[in-house]
C-alpha positions in Angstrom: -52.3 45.4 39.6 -53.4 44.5 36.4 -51.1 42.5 33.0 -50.4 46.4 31.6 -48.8 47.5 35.1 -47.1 44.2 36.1 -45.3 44.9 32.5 -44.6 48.3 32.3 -43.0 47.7 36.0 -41.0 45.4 34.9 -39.0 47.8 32.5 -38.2 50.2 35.5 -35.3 49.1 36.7 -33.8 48.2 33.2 -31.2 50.6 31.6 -32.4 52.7 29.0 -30.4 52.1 25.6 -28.1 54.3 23.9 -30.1 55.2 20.3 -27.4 57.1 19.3 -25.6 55.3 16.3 -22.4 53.5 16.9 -19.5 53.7 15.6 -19.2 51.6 12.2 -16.2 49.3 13.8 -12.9 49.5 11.1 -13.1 46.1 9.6 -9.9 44.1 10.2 -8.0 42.1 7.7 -8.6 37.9 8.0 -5.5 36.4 8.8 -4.4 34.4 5.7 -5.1 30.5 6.3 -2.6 28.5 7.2 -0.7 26.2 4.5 -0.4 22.9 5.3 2.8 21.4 5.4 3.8 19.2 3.1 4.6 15.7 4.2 7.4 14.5 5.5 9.7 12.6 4.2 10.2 9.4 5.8 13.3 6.2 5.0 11.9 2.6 3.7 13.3 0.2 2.7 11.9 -2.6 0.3 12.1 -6.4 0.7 10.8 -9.7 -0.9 10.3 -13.2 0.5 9.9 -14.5 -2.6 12.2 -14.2 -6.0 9.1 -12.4 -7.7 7.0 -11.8 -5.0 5.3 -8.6 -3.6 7.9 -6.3 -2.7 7.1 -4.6 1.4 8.3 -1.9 2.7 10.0 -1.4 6.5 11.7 1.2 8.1 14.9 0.3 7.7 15.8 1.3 11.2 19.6 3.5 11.0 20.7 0.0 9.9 23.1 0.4 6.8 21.3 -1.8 4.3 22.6 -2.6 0.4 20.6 -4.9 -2.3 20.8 -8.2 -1.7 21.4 -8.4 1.7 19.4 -10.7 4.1 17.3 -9.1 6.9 14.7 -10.6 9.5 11.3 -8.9 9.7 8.6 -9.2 11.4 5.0 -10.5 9.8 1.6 -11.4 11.1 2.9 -15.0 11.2 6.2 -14.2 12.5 9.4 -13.6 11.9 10.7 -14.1 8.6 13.9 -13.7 6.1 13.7 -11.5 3.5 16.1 -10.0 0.7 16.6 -6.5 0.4 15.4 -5.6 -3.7 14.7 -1.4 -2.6 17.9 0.3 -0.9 16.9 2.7 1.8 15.7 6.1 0.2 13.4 9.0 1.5 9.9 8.8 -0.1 6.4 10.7 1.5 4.8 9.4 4.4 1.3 9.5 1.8 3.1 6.8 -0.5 3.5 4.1 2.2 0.8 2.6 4.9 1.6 3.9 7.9 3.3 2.8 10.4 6.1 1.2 8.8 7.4 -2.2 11.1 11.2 -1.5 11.7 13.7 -3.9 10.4 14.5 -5.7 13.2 18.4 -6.6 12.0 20.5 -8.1 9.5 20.2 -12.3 8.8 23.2 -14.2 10.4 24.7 -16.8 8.5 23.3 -19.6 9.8 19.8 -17.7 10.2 20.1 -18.0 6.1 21.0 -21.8 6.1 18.0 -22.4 8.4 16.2 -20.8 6.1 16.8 -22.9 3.2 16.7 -26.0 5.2 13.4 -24.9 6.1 12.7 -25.9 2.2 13.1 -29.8 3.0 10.6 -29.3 5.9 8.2 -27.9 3.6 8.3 -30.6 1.1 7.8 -33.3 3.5 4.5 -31.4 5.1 3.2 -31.5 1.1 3.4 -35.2 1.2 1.6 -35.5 4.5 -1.0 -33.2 3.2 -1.5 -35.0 0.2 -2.2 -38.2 1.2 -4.8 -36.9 4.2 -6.4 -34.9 1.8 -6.6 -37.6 -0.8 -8.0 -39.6 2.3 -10.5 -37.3 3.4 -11.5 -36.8 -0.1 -11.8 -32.9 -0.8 -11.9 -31.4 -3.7 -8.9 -29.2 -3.5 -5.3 -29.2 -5.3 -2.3 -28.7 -3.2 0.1 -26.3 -4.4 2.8 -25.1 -1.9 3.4 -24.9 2.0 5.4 -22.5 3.9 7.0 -22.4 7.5 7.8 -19.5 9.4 11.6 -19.2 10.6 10.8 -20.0 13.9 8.8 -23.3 12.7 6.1 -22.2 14.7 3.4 -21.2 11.8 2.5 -23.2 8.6 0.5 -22.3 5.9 -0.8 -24.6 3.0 -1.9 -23.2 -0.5 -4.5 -24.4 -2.6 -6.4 -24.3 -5.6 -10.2 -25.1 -5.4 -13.2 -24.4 -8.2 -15.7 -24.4 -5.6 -15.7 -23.5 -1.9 -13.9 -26.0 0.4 -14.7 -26.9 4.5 -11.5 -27.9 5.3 -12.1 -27.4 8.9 -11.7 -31.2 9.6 -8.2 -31.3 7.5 -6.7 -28.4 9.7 -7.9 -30.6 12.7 -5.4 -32.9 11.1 -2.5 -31.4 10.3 -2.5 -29.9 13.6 -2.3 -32.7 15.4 0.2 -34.1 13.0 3.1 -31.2 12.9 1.8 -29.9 16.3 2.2 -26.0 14.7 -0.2 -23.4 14.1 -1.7 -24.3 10.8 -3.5 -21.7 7.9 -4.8 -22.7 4.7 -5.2 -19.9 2.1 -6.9 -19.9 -1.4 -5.7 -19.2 -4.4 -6.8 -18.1 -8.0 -5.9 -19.1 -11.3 -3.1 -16.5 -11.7 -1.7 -16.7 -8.4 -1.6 -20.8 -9.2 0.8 -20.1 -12.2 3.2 -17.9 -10.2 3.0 -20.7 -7.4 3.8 -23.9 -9.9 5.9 -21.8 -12.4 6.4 -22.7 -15.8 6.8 -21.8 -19.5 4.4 -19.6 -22.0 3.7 -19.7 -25.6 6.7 -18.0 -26.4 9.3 -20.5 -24.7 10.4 -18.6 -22.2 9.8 -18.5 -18.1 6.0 -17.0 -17.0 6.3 -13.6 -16.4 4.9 -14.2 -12.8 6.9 -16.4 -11.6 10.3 -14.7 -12.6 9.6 -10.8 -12.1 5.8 -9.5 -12.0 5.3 -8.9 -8.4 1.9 -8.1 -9.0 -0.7 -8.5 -11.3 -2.7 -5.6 -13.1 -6.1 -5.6 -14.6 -6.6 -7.2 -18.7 -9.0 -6.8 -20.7 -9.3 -8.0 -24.3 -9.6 -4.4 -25.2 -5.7 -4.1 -24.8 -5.6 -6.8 -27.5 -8.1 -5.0 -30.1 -5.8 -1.8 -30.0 -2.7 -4.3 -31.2 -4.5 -6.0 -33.6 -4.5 -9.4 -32.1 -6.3 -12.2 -33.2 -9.1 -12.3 -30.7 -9.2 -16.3 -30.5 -8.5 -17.2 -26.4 -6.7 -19.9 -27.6 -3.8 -17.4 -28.8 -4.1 -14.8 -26.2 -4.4 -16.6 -23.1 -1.3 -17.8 -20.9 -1.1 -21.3 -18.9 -3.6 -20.0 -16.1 -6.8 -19.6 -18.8 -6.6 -16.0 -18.1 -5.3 -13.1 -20.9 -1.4 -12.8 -21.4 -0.1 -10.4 -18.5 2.2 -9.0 -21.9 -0.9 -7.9 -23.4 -0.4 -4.8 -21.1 3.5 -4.3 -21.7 2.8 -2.2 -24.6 -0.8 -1.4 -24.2 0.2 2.4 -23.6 2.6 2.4 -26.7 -0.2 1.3 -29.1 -2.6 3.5 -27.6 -1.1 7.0 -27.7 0.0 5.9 -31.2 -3.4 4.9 -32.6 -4.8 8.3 -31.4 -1.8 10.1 -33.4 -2.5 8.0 -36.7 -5.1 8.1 -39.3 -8.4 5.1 -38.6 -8.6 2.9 -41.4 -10.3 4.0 -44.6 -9.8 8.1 -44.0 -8.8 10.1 -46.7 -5.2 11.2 -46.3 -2.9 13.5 -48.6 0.7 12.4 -49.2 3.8 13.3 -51.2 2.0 10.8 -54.1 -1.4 12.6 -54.4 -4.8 11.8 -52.1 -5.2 8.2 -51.0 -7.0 6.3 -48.6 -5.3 4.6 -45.3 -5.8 0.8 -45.4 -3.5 -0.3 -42.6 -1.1 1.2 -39.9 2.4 -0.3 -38.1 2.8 1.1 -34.6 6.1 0.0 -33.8 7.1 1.2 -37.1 5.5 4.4 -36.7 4.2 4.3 -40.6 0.8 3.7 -42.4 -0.2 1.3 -45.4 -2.3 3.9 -48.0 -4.1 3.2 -51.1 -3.0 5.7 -53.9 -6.1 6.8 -56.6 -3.8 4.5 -59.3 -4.5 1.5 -56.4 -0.9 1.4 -55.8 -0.3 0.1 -52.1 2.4 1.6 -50.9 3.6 2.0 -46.9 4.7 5.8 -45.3 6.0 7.5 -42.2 3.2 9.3 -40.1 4.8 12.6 -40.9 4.2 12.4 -44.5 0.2 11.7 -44.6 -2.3 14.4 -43.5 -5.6 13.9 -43.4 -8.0 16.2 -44.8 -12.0 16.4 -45.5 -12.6 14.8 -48.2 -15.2 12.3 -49.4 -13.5 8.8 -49.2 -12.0 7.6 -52.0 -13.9 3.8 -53.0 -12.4 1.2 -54.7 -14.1 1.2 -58.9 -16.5 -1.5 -58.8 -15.7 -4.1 -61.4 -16.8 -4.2 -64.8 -19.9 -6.2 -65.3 -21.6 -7.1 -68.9 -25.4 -5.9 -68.3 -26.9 -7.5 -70.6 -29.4 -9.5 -68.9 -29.1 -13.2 -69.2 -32.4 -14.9 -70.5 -33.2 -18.7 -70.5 -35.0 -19.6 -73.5 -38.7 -20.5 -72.3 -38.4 -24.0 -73.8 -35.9 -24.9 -71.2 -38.0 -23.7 -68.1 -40.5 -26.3 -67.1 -43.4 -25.8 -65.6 -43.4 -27.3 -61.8 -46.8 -29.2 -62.7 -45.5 -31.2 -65.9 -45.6 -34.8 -66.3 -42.5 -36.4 -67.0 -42.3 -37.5 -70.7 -42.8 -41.1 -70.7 
């Protein structure tokens, strides 16, 4: 049997198709998707370890907890006291890292007094540290060392301008306190907030008495108040730009985009003048009237308006040229008279 036969064969036992037209199905409605639920709302609580450190959150755990009162926590190097700054309150489950450590109960008194013995401790393993780094010769400054409660953990700060091995001085101080010992790195800011201090404008760093953490500067902030740009007047103890620069950075900026630039053309209750200086905090401009009377108004009372700028008169010059008579010019070949 040939190819043609083995095929046409093949469709005789195959049901024939309907080629009547179907019915056009009714076309049902999509369900409506489904809104996702909002988050839930979950209890924190937050807590410091230090007086201006970073503040962490925990679940506070159906504990009753008020400001101020001293809880132990739980932390990749132990566990740890820390003061209560955030009073349990609902916030979303997006706003925190997830999952929140429980508080694992209140600090007993004497947990507290450990706690601050703990201090001595610390101030001692500085000294030992010292002097075996001062023997070992790195190039490293010793700022601060903290213990865990337990005493089980230590861990050394330091500033360095270059990268330190300090692989042999861990050896060390291992063998000397016999506890787990860490050595962390720090920057110039975090070096101020450590050591503490006074700024420029006598009172306590901002870091080390309430900035729990720091925010980017940038010596744009200081443009928009009209500081002096000299580093020497805008920088804090650390050689970094003021941390204040950015207390009023927002103030100064959505008022500079309601006032006039310098040098536009402005009406005001004395005629058209030019603007020549603004106050921020005072909410005014300085304008220069036609009659070049300075004079200083509120924001409300200028407008500005298109029109050319107003220049200063340029000031009277006699134009008659001025002529040496040509028996004073000598020539640059003449002989000296003798």
């Amino acid at each position: 049997m040939d190819e043609q036969n083995i095929n046409n064969t093949e469709g005789i036992n195959q049901p024939v198709e309907n080629t009547a037209a179907a019915p056009v199905p009714e076309t049902i409605p999509a369900a409506p998707a489904a809104v996702s639920a909002p988050p839930a709302p979950t209890k924190t609580v937050g807590v410091r370890f230090k007086r201006a450190g970073r503040i962490y959150y925990f679940d506070p755990a159906a504990l009753e907890l008020e400001v101020n009162d001293w809880v132990i926590v739980e932390t990749t190097r132990g566990l740890e006291v820390a003061r209560v700054v955030i009073s349990p309150k609902q916030v979303l489950t997006s706003e925190v890292e997830q999952p929140l450590k429980p508080v694992i109960r209140k600090a007993e008194q004497k947990e507290i007094e450990h706690n601050e013995g703990i201090e001595a401790k610390e101030k001692e393993a500085l000294v030992e540290c010292a002097k075996i780094i001062n023997r070992i010769g790195l190039p490293m400054k010793l700022l601060s060392a903290e213990f865990s409660l337990d005493g089980g953990h230590i861990t050394f700060f330091f500033s360095s301008a270059e990268r330190v091995d300090f692989r042999e001085l861990v050896r060390e101080l291992a063998g000397r306190f016999k506890v787990r010992v860490e050595l962390r790195q720090v920057g110039a800011r975090d070096e101020a907030k450590i050591c503490g201090g006074f700024g420029r404008c006598g009172r306590q760093l901002c870091c080390a008495s309430f900035l729990s953490e720091f925010v980017p500067i940038s010596i744009k902030m200081a443009k928009e108040q009209d500081l002096p740009l000299n580093p020497m007047k805008i920088s804090g103890v650390c050689g970094r730009l003021l941390c204040c620069l950015a207390y009023e950075h927002d103030f100064y900026h959505d008022m500079k985009g309601k006032m006039p630039r310098d040098g536009a053309t402005v009406t005001t209750p004395m005629g058209f003048a030019r603007v020549v200086g603004s106050n921020p905090l005072k909410e005014t401009v300085v304008v220069e009237l036609e009659t070049q009377v300075t004079v200083e108004l509120p924001v409300a009372d200028v407008k500005v308006v298109n029109r050319p700028m107003i220049n200063r008169p340029e000031p009277i010059v006699n134009n008659q040229e001025i002529k040496e008579p040509k028996e004073n010019i000598v020539p640059p070949d003449a002989k000296p008279a003798a």
